[in-house]
Backbone bond lengths (Angstrom), bond angles and torsions (degrees), N, CA, C in turn:
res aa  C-N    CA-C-N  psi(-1)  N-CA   C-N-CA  omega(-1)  CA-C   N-CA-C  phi
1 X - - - 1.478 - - 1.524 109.59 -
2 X 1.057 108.16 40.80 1.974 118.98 173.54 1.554 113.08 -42.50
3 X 1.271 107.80 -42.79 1.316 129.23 155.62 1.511 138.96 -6.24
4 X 1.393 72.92 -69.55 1.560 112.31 -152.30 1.801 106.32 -57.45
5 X 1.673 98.95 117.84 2.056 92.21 166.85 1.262 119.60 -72.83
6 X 1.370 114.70 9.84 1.741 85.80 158.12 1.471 94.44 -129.70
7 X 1.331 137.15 63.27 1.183 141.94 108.91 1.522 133.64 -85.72
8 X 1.381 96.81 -35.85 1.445 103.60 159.36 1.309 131.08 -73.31
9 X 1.579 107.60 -20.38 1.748 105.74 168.89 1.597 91.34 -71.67
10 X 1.161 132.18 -54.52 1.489 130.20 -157.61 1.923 99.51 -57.19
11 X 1.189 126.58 -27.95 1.217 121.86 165.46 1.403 106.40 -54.90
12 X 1.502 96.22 -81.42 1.813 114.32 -169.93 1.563 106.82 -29.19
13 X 1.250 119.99 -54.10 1.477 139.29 -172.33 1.686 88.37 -47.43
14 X 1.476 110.23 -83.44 1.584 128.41 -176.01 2.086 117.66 -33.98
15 X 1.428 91.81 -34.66 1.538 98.44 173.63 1.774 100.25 -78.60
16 X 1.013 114.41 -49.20 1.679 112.15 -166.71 1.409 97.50 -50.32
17 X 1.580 120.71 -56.68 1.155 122.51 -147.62 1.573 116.91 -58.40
18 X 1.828 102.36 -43.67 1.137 111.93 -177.51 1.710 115.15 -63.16
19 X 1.033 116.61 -24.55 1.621 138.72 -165.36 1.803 94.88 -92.59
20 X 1.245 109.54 -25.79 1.656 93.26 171.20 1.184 118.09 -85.72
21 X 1.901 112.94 -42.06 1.547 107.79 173.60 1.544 119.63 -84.89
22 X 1.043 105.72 26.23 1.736 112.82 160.79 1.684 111.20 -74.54
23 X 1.182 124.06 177.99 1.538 127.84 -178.28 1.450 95.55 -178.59
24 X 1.354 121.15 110.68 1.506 113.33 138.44 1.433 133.23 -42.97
25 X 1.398 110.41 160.58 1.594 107.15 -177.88 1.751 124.49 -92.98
26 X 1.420 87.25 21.30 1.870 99.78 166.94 1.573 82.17 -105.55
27 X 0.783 154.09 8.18 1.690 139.53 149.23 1.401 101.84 79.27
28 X 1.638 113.65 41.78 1.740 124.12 143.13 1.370 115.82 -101.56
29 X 1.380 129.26 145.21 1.360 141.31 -168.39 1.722 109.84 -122.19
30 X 1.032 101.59 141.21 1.602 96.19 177.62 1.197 116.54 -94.23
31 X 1.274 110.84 159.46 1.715 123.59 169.05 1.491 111.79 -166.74
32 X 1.190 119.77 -136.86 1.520 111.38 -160.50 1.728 99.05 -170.61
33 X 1.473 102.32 121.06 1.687 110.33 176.25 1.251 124.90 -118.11
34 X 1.394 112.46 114.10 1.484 113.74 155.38 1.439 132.68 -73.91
35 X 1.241 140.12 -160.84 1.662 139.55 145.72 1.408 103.34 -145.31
36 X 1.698 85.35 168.93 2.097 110.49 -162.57 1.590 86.29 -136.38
37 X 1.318 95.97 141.90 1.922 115.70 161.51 1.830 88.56 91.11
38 X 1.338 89.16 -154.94 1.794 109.53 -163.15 1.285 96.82 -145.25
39 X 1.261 113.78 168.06 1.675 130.09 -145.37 1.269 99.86 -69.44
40 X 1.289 118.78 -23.02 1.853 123.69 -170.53 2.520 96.45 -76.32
41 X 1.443 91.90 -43.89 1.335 81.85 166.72 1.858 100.97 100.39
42 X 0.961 107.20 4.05 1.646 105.85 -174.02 1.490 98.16 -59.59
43 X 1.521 131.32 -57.85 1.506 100.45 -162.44 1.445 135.12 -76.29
44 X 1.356 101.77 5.61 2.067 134.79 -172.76 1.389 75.12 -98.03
45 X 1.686 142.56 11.41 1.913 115.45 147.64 1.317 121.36 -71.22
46 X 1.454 132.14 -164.91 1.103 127.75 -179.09 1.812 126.85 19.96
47 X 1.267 133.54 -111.87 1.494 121.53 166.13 1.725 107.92 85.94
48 X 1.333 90.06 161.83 1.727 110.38 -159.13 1.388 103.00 -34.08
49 X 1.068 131.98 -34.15 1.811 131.63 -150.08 1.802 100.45 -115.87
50 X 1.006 92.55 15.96 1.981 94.35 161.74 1.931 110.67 66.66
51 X 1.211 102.54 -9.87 1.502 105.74 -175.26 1.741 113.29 -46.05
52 X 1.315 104.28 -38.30 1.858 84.72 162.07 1.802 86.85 106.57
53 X 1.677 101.55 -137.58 1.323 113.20 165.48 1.332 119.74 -95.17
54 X 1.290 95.20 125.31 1.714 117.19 -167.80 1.502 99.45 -58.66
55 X 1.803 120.35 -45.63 1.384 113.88 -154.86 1.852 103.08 -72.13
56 X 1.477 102.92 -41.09 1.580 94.15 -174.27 1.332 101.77 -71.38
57 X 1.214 138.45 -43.82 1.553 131.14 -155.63 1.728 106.52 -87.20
58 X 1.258 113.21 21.29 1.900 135.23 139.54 1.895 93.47 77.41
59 X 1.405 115.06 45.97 1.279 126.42 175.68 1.668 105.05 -127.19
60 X 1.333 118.18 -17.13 1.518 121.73 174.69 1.665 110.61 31.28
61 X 1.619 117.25 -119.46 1.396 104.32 -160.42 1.388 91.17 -107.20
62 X 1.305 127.98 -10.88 1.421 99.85 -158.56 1.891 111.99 -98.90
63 X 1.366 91.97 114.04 2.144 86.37 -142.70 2.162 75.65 -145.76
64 X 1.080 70.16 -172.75 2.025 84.42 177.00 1.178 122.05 -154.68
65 X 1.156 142.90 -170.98 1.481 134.05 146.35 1.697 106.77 -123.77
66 X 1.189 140.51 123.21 1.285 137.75 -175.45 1.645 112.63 -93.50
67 X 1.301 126.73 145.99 1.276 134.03 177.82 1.390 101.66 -73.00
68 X 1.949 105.80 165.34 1.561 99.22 179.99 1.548 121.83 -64.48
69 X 0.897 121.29 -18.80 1.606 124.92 162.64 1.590 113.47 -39.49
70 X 1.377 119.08 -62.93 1.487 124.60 -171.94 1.351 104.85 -89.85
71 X 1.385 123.19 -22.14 1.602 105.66 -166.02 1.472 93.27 -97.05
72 X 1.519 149.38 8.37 1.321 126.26 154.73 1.404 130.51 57.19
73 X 1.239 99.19 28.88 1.958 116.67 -174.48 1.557 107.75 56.77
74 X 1.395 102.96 27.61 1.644 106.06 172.06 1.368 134.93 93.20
75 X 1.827 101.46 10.36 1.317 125.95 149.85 1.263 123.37 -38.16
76 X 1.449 110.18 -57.76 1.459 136.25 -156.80 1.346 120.21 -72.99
77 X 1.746 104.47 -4.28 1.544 110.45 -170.71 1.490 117.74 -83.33
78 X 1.054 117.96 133.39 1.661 110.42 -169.17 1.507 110.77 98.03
79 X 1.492 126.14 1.16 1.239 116.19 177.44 1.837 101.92 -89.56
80 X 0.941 88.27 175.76 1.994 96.66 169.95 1.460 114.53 -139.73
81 X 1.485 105.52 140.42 1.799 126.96 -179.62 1.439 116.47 -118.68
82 X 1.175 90.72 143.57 1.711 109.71 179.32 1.252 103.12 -100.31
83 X 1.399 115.00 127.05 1.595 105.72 -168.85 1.430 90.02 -143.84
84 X 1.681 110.43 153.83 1.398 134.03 178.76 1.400 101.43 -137.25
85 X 1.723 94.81 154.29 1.561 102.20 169.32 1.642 110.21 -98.55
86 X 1.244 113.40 116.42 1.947 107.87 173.65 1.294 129.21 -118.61
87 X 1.174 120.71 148.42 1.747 130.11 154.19 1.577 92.94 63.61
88 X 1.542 115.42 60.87 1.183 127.67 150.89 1.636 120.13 -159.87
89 X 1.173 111.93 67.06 1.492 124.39 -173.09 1.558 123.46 -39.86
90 X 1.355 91.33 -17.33 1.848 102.22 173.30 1.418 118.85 -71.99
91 X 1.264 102.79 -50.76 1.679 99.23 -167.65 1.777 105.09 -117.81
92 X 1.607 118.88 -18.66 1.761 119.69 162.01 1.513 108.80 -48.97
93 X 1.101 103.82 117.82 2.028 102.72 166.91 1.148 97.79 -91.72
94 X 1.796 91.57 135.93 1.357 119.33 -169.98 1.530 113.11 -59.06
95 X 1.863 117.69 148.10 1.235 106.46 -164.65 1.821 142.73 22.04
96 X 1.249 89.49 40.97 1.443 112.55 168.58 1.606 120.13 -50.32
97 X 1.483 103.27 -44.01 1.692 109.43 -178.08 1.506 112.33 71.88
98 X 1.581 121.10 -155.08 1.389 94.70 -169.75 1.242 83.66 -116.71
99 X 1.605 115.99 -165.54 1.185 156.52 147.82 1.648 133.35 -118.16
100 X 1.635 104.35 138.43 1.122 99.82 -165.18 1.828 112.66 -125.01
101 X 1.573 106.37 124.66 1.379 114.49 -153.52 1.791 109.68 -125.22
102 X 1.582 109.36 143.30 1.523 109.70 177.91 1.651 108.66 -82.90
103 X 0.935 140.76 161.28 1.058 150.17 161.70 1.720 106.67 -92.77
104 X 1.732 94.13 106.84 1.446 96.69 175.74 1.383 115.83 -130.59
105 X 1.111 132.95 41.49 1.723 139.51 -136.63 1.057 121.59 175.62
106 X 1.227 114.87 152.74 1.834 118.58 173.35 1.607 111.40 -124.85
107 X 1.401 116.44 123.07 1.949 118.09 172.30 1.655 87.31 -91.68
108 X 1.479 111.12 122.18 0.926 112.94 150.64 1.205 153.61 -56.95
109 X 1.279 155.39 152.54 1.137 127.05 141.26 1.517 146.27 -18.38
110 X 1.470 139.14 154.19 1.086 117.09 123.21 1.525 113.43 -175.01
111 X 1.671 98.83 171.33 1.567 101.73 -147.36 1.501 95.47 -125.08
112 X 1.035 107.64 31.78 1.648 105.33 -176.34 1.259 107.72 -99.55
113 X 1.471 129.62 5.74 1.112 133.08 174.11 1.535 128.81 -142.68
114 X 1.772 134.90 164.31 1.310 106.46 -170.95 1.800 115.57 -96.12
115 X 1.892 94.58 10.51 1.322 86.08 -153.61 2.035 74.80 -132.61
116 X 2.001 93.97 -174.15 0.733 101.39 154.70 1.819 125.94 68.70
117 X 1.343 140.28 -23.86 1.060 174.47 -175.85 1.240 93.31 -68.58
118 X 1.499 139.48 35.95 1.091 117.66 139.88 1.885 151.10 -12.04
119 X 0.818 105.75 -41.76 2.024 110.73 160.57 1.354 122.05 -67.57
120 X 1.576 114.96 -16.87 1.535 109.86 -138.03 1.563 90.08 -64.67
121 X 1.410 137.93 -177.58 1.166 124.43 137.57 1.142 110.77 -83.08
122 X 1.654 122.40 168.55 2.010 102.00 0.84 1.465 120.63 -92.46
123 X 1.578 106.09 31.83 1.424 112.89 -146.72 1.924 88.82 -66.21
124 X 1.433 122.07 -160.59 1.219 123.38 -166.17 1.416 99.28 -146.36
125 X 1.509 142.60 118.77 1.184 132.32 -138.00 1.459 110.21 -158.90
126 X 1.507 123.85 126.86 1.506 99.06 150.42 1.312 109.27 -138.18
127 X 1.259 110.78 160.98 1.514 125.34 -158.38 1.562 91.31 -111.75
128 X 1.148 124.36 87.64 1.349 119.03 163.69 1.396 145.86 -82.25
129 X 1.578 123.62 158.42 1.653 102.37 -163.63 1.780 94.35 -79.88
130 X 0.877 112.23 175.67 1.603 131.70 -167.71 1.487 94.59 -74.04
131 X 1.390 140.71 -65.30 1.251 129.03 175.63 1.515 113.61 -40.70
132 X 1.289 114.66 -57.57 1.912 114.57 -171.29 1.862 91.24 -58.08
133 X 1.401 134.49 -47.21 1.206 122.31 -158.80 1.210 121.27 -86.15
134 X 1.588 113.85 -13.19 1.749 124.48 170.04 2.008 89.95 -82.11
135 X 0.826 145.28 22.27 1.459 139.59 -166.27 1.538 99.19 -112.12
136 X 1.721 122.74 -18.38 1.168 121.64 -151.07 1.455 96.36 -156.91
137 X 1.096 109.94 -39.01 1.935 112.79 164.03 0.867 117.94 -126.10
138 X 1.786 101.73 163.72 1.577 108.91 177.06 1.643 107.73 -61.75
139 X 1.606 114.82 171.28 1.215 88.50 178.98 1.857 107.32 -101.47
140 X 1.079 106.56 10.18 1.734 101.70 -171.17 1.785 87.79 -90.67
141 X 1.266 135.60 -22.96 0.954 128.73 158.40 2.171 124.96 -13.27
142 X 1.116 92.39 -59.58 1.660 101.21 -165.34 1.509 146.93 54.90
143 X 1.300 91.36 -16.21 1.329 114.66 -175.93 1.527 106.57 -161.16
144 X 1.623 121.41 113.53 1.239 130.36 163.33 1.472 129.03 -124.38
145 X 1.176 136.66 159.07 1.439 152.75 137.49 1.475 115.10 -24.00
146 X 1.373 111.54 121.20 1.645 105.55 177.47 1.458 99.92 -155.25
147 X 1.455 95.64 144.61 1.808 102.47 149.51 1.269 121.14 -106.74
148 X 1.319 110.34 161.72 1.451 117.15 -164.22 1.277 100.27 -148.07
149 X 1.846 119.59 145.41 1.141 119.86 154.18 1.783 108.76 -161.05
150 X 1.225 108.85 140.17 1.986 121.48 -171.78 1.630 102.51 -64.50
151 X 1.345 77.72 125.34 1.750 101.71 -174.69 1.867 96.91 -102.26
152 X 1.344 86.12 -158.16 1.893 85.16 176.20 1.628 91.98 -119.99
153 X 1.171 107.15 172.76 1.478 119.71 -178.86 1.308 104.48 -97.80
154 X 1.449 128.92 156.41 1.766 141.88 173.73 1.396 94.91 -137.17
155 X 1.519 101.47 106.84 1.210 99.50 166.04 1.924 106.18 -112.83
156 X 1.528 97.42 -174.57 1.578 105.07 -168.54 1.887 86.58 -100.43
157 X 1.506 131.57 141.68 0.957 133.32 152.40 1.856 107.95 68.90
158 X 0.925 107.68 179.61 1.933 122.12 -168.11 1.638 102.21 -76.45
159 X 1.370 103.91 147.08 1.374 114.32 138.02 1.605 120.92 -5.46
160 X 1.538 127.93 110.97 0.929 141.14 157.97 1.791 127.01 -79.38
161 X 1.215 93.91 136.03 1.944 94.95 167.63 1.373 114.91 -153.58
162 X 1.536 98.23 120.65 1.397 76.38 -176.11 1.930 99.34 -130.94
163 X 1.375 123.41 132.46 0.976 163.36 -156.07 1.230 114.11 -55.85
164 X 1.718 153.44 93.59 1.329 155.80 159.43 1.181 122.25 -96.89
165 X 1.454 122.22 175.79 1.275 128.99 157.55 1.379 116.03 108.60
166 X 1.332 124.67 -109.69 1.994 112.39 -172.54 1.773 98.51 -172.14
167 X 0.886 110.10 -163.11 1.664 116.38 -168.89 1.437 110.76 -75.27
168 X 1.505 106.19 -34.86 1.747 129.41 -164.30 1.608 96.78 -82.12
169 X 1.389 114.23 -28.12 1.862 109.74 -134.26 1.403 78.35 -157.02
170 X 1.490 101.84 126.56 1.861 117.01 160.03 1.744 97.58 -137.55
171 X 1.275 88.74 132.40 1.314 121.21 178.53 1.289 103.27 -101.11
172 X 1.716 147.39 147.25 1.339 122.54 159.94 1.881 94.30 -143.37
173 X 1.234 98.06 142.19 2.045 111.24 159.02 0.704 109.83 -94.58
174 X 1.776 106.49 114.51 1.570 137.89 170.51 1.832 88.06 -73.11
175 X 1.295 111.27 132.24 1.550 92.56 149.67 2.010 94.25 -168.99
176 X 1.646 111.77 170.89 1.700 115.91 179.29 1.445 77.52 60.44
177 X 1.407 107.14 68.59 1.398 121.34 151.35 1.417 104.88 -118.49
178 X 1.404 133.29 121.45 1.605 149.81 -129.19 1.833 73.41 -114.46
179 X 1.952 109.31 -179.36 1.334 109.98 162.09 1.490 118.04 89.74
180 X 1.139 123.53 -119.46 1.451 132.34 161.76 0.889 115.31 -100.85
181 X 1.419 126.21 2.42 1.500 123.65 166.20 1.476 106.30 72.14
182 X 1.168 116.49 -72.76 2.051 106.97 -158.98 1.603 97.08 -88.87
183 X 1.756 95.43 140.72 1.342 116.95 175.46 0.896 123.13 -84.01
184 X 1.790 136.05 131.99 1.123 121.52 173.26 1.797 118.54 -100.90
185 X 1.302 104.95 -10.27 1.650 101.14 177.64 1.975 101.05 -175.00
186 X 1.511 84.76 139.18 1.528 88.68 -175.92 2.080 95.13 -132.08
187 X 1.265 84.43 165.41 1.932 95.65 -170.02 1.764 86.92 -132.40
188 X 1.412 96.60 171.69 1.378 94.73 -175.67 1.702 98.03 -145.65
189 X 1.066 137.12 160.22 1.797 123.13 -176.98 1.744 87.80 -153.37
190 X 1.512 100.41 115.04 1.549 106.82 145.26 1.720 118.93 -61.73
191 X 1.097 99.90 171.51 1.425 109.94 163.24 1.426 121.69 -101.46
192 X 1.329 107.76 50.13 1.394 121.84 174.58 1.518 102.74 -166.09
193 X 1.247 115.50 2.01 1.687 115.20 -170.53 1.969 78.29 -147.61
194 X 2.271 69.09 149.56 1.352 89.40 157.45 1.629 134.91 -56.28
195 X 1.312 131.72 -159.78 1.028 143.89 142.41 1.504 127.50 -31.90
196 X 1.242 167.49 69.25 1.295 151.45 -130.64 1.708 114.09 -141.54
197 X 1.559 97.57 127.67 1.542 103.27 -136.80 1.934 86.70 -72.74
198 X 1.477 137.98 175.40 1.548 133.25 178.05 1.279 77.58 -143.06
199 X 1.821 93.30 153.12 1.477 112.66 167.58 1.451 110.94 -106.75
200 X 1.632 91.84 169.53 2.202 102.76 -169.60 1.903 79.92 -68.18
201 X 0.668 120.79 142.96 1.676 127.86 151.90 1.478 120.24 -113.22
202 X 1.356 124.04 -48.04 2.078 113.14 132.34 1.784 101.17 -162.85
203 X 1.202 75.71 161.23 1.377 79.03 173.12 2.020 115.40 80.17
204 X 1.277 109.56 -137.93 1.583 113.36 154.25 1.518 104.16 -111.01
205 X 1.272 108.55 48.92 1.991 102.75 159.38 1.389 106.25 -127.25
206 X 1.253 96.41 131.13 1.588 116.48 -167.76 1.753 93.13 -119.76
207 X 1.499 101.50 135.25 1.090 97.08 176.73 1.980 110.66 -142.39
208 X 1.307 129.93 170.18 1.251 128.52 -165.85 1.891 106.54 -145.48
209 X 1.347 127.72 128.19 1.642 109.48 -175.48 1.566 115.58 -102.10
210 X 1.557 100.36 61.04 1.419 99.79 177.69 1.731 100.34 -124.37
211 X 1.686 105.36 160.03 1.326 134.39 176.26 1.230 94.49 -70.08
212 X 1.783 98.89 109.00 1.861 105.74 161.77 1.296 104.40 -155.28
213 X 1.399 129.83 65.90 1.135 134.35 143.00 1.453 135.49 -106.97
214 X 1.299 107.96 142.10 1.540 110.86 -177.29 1.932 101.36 91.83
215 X 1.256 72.77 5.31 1.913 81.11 163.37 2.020 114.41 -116.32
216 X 1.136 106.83 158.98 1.443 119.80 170.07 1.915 107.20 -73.73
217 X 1.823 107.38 118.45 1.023 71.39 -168.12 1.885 82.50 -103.37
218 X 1.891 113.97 -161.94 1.210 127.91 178.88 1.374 99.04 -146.16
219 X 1.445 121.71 146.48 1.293 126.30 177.84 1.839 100.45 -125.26
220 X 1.155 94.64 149.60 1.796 128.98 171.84 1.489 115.63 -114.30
221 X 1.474 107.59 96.25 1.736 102.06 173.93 1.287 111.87 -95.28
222 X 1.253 128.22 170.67 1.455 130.07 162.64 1.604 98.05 -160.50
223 X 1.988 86.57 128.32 1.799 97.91 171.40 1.359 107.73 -73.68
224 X 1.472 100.40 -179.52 1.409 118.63 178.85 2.227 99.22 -77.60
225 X 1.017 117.32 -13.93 0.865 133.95 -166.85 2.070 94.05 -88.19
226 X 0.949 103.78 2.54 1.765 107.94 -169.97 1.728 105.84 55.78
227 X 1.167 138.80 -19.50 1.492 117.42 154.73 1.809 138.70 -42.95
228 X 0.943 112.84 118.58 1.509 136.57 -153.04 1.749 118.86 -111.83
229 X 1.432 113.19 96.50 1.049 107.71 173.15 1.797 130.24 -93.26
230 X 0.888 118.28 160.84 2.124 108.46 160.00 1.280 101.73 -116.23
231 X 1.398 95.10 146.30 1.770 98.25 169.92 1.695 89.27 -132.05
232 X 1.427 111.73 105.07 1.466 110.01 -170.65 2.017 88.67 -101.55
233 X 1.732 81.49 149.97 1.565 99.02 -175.56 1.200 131.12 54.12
234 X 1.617 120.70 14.17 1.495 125.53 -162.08 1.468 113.98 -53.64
235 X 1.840 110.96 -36.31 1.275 117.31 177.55 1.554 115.84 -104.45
236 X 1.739 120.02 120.02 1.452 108.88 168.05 1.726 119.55 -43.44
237 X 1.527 86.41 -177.86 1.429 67.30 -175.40 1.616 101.29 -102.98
238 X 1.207 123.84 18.86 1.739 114.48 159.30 1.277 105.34 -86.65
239 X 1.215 138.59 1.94 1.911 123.39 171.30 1.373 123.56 -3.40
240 X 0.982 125.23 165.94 1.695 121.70 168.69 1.901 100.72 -142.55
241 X 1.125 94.55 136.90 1.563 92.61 159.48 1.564 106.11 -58.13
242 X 2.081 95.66 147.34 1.365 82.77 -165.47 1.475 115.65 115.89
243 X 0.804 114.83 -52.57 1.993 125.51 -168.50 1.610 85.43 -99.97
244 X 1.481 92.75 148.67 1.465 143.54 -158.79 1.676 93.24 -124.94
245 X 1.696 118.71 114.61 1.824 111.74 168.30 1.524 96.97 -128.41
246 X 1.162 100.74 143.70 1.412 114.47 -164.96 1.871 101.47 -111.44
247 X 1.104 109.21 112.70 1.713 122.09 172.62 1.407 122.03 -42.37
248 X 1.071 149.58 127.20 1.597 137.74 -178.14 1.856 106.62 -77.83
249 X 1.283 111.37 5.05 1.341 108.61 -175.59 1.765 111.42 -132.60
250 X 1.312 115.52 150.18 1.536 113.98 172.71 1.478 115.27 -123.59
251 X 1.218 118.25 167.96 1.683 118.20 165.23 1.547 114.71 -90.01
């Protein structure tokens, strides 16, 4: 069966794979990027990591979607990549340079086919919006060659949170987290309670099911990077679900 397309996907598959967990010793890694939506960027809104609208929450278009390899069950959100197009002279525009993108999204899997399956793991992937991927390829391209490697994030202004959920249950979006970008654990402290640890619930929403309203609250971030901020009292204590408080400090 020499033939056969799903021996040859099982090649193609087998070449990608090895070519993603490769890394040069300037500490870029390869993988391979497509893009989703149209130049305006509407369907790169909302997405795996709860960010909502990309344009107000100061991430606009230049965002990605990462395969299960990089997105880490949703660790990975809030980090940022330096990405290039390489070693394809057809569809790389010349001296392009890189581009630099948040991770706000998930490429799924999938197994409905033998080929083509770019996300699956453990392949290494990003799904880019159509503006970041016309920046570096043609766009009839669809599929290119890239290196990649995690930069730090620059954001405009502090730590964001902005506030969900009900009287019983607060949920909150960490997000315009500067640094390494992705969070690994946030605490939350009324002003009548200690410190109180919140869980990932998806994405960057962390949430905790205790009564804390009509209290001052304070938040505790910590990157994946183990750097640790407080934002004591950020919220009075009339808050409303709903409201967005912005930290006077960043990582």
């Amino acid at each position: 069966m020499a033939g056969s397309p799903f021996l040859l996907g099982e090649v193609i598959f087998t070449t990608l794979l090895v070519l993603a967990m490769a890394s040069s010793k300037s500490g870029w890694y390869d993988a391979h990027a497509t893009f989703y939506g149209d130049m305006q960027g509407k369907e790169t809104m909302q997405g795996a990591c709860g960010y909502g609208d990309l344009f107000k929450q100061g991430y606009g278009l230049e965002t990605t979607a990462l395969s299960a390899a990089l997105f880490d069950g949703g660790l990975s959100c809030g980090a940022c990549f330096k990405i290039k197009c390489v070693n394809d002279p057809q569809w790389c525009i010349p001296d392009a340079g890189t581009i630099t993108v948040t991770a706000t999204n998930f490429c799924p899997a999938n197994y409905s086919k033998p080929t083509g399956n770019w996300c699956n793991p453990p392949l290494q992937h990003f799904d880019l919006s159509m503006p970041m991927f016309v920046k570096i390829a043609h766009y009839k391209a669809g599929i290119v060659p890239v290196q990649y490697r995690r930069v730090g994030c620059h954001r405009r202004g502090g730590v964001k949170f902005e506030i969900k959920g009900n009287p019983y249950w607060v949920l909150v979006l960490v997000f315009n987290v500067g640094g390494v970008g992705d969070v690994s654990n946030v605490k939350i402290k009324g002003s009548n309670t200690r410190w109180i640890q919140m869980s990932r619930n998806w994405g960057q929403n962390w949430d905790v099911g205790v009564v804390l309203v009509r209290q001052r609250l304070s938040f505790q971030v910590t990157t994946r990077d183990r750097k640790m901020i407080q934002f004591h009292n950020l919220a009075p204590a009339h808050w409303l679900f709903g409201q967005t408080f912005e930290g006077k400090s960043n990582f």
